[in-house]
C-alpha positions as a Markdown table, in Angstrom:
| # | Residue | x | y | z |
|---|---|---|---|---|
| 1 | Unk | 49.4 | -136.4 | -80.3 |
| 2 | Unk | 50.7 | -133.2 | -79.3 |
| 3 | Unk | 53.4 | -131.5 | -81.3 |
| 4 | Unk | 55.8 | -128.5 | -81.0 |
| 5 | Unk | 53.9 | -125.7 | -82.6 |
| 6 | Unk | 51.0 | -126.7 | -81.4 |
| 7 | Unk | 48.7 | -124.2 | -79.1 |
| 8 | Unk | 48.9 | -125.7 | -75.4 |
| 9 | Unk | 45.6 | -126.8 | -74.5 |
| 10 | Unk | 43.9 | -124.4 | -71.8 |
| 11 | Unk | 42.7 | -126.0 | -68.1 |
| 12 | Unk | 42.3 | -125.2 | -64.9 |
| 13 | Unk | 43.4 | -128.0 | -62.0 |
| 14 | Unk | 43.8 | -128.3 | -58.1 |
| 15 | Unk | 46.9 | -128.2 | -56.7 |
| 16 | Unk | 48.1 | -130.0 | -53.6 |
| 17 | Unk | 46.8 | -127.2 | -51.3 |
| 18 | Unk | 43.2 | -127.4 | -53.1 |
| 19 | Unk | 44.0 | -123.8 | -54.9 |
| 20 | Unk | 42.9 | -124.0 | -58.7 |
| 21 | Unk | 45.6 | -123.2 | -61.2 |
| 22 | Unk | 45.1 | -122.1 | -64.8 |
| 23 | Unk | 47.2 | -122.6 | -67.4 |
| 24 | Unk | 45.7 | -119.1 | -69.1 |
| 25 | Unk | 46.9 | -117.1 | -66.1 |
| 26 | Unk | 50.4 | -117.8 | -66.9 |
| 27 | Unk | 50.3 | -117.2 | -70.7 |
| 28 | Unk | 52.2 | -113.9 | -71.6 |
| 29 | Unk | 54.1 | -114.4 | -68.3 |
| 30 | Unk | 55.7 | -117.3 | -68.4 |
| 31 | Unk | 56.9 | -120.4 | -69.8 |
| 32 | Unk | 56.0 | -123.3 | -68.2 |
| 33 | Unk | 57.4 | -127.2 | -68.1 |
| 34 | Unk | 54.2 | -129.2 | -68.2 |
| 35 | Unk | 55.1 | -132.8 | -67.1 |
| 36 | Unk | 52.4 | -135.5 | -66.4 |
| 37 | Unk | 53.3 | -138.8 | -64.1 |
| 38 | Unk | 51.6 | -142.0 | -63.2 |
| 39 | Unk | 51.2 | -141.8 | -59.5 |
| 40 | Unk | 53.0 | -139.9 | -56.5 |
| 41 | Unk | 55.0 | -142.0 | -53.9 |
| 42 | Unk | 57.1 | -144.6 | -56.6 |
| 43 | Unk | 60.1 | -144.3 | -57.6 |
| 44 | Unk | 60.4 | -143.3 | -60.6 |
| 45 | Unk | 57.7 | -140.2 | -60.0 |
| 46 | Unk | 59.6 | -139.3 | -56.9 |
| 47 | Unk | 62.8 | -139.5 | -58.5 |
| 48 | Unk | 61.8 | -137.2 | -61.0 |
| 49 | Unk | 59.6 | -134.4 | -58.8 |
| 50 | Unk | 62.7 | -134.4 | -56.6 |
| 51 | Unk | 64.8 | -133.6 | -60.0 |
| 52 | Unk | 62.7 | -131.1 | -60.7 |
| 53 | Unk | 62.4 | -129.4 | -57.3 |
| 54 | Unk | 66.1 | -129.7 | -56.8 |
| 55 | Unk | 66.2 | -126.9 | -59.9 |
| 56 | Unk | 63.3 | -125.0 | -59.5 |
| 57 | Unk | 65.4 | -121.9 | -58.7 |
| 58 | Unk | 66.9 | -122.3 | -61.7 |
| 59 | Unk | 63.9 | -122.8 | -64.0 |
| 60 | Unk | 62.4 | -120.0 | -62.2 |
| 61 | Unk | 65.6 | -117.2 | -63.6 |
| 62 | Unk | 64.4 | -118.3 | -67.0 |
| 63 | Unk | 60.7 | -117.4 | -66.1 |
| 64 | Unk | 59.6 | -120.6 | -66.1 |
| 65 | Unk | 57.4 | -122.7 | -63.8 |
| 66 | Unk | 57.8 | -126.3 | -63.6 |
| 67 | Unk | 54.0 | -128.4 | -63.0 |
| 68 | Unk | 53.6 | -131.8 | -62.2 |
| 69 | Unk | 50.0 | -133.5 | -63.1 |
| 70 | Unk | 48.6 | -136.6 | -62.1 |
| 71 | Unk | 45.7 | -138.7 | -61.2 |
| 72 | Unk | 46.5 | -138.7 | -57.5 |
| 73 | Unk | 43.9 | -136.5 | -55.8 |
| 74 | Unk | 44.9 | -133.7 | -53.7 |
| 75 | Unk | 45.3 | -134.8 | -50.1 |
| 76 | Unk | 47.9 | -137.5 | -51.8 |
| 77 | Unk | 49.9 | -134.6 | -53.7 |
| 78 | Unk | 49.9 | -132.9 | -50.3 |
| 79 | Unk | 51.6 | -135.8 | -48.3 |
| 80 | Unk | 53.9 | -136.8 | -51.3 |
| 81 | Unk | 54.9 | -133.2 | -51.8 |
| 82 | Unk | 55.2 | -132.9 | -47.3 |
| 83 | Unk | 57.3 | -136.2 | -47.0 |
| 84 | Unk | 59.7 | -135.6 | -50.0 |
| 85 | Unk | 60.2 | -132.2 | -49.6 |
| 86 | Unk | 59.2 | -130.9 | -52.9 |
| 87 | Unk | 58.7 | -127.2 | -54.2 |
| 88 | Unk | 57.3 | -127.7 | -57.5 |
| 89 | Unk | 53.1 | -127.5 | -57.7 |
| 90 | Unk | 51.8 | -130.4 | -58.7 |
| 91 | Unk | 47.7 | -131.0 | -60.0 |
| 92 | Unk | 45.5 | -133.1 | -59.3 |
| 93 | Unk | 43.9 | -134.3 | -62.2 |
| 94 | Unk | 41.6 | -137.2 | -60.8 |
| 95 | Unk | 39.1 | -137.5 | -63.4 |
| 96 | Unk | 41.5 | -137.6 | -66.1 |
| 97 | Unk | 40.4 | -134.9 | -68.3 |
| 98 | Unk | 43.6 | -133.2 | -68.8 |
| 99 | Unk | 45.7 | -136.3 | -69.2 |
| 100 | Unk | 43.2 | -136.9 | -72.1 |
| 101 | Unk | 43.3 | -133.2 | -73.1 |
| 102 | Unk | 47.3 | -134.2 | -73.7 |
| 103 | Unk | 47.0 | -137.3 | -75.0 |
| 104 | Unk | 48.8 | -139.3 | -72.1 |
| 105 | Unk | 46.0 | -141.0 | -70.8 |
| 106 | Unk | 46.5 | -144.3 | -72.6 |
| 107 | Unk | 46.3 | -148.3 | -72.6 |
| 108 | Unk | 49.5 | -150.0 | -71.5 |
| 109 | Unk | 50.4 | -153.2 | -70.7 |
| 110 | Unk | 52.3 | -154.4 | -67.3 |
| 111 | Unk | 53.2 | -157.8 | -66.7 |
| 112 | Unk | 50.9 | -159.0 | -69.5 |
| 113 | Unk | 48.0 | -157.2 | -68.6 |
| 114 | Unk | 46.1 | -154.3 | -69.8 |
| 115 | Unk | 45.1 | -151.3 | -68.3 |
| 116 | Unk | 44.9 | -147.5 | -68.6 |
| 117 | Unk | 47.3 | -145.4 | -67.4 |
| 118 | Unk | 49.5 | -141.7 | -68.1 |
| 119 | Unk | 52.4 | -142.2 | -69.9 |
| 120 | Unk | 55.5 | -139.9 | -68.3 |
| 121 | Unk | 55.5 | -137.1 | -70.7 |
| 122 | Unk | 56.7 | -133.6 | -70.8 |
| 123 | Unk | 55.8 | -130.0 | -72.6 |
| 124 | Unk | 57.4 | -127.2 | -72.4 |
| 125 | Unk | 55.6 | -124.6 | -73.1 |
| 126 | Unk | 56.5 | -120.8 | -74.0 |
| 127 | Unk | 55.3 | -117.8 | -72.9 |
| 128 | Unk | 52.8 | -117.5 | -75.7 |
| 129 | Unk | 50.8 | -120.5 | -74.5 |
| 130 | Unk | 53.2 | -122.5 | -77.7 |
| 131 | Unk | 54.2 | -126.2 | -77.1 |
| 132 | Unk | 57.7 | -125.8 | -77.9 |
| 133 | Unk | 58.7 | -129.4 | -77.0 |
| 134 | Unk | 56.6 | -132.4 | -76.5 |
| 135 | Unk | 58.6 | -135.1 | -75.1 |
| 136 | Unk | 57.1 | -138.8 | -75.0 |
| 137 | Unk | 58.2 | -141.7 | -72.9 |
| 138 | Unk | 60.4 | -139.8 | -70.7 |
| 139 | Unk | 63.1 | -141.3 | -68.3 |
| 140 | Unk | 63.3 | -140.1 | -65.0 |
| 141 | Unk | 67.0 | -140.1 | -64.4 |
| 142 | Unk | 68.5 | -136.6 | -65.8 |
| 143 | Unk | 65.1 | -135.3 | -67.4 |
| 144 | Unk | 64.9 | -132.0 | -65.3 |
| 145 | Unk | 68.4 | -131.4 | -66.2 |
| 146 | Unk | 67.4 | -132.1 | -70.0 |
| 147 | Unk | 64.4 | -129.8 | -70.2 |
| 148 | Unk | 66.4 | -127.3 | -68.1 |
| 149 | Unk | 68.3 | -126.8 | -71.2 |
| 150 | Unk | 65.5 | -127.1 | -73.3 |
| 151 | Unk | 64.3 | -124.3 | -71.4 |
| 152 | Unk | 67.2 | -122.1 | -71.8 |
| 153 | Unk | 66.7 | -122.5 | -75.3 |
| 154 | Unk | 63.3 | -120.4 | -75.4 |
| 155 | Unk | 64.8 | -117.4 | -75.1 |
| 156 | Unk | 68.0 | -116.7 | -76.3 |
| 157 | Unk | 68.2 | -112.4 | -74.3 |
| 158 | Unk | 66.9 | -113.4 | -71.3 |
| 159 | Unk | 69.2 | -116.5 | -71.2 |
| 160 | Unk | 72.3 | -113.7 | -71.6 |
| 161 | Unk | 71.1 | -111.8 | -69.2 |
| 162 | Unk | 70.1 | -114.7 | -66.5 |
| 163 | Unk | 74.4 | -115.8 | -66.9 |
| 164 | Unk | 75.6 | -112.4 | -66.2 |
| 165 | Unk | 73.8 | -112.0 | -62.8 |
């Protein structure tokens, strides 16, 4: 598993619009909130990309870009992202190569049977290409607002700076 300290793993993905993003580009730039989730279009997923696109303004003044990966394929990410109005990118990661890269790609159990599947995780990651945070098992309700102040955290000037505009 992934822990704070640990260098983020470098990939490059497909976003909704079929443009390729990599996570190198962004390293000495920004910090970036890394969040995987099962599947576009339920609730929980939608509750939570809504969260996050509801505050993207606000992750964006602490120089930070908010990602949302899953194994929905791009045409998917583009209707989900269309219908529910969201501003955050989100990857496609069909083959499941990053989710493994991450360690979220794992067996889980529903309703007594097994199968594979991402479990809802978070990094935030600093501008260094650092996992600050690696958060586990994560809960929808109120996480953006969480890592929001997780985000804050990563740098203490700018942060100063950000409340007096």
């Amino acid at each position: 598993m992934l822990q704070s300290g640990d260098i983020a793993p470098a990939f490059t993905l497909p976003d909704a619009d079929m443009e390729i993003f990599d996570l190198a580009s962004v390293v000495g730039k920004q910090n970036v909130v890394l969040y995987f989730y099962p599947r576009d279009n339920t609730p929980g997923c939608t509750l939570q990309a809504a969260d996050f696109s509801d505050h993207d303004d606000e992750f964006a003044r602490f120089d930070c870009i908010v990602i949302g990966v899953s194994p929905d394929d791009c045409l998917t990410h583009a209707e989900f992202r269309d219908q529910e109005g969201l501003s955050i990118r989100l990857l496609s990661d069909s083959d499941t190569d990053v989710c493994r890269l991450y360690n979220v790609w794992q067996e889980r159990e529903v309703d007594g049977v097994k199968k594979m599947g991402v479990r809802r995780s978070t990094f935030v990651i600093d501008k260094q290409g650092r996992i600050r945070h690696a958060l586990y098992d994560v809960t929808p309700r109120g996480h953006a607002a969480a890592v929001f102040e997780l985000v804050k955290e990563l740098e203490p000037q700018n942060a100063k700076r950000n409340r007096q505009k």
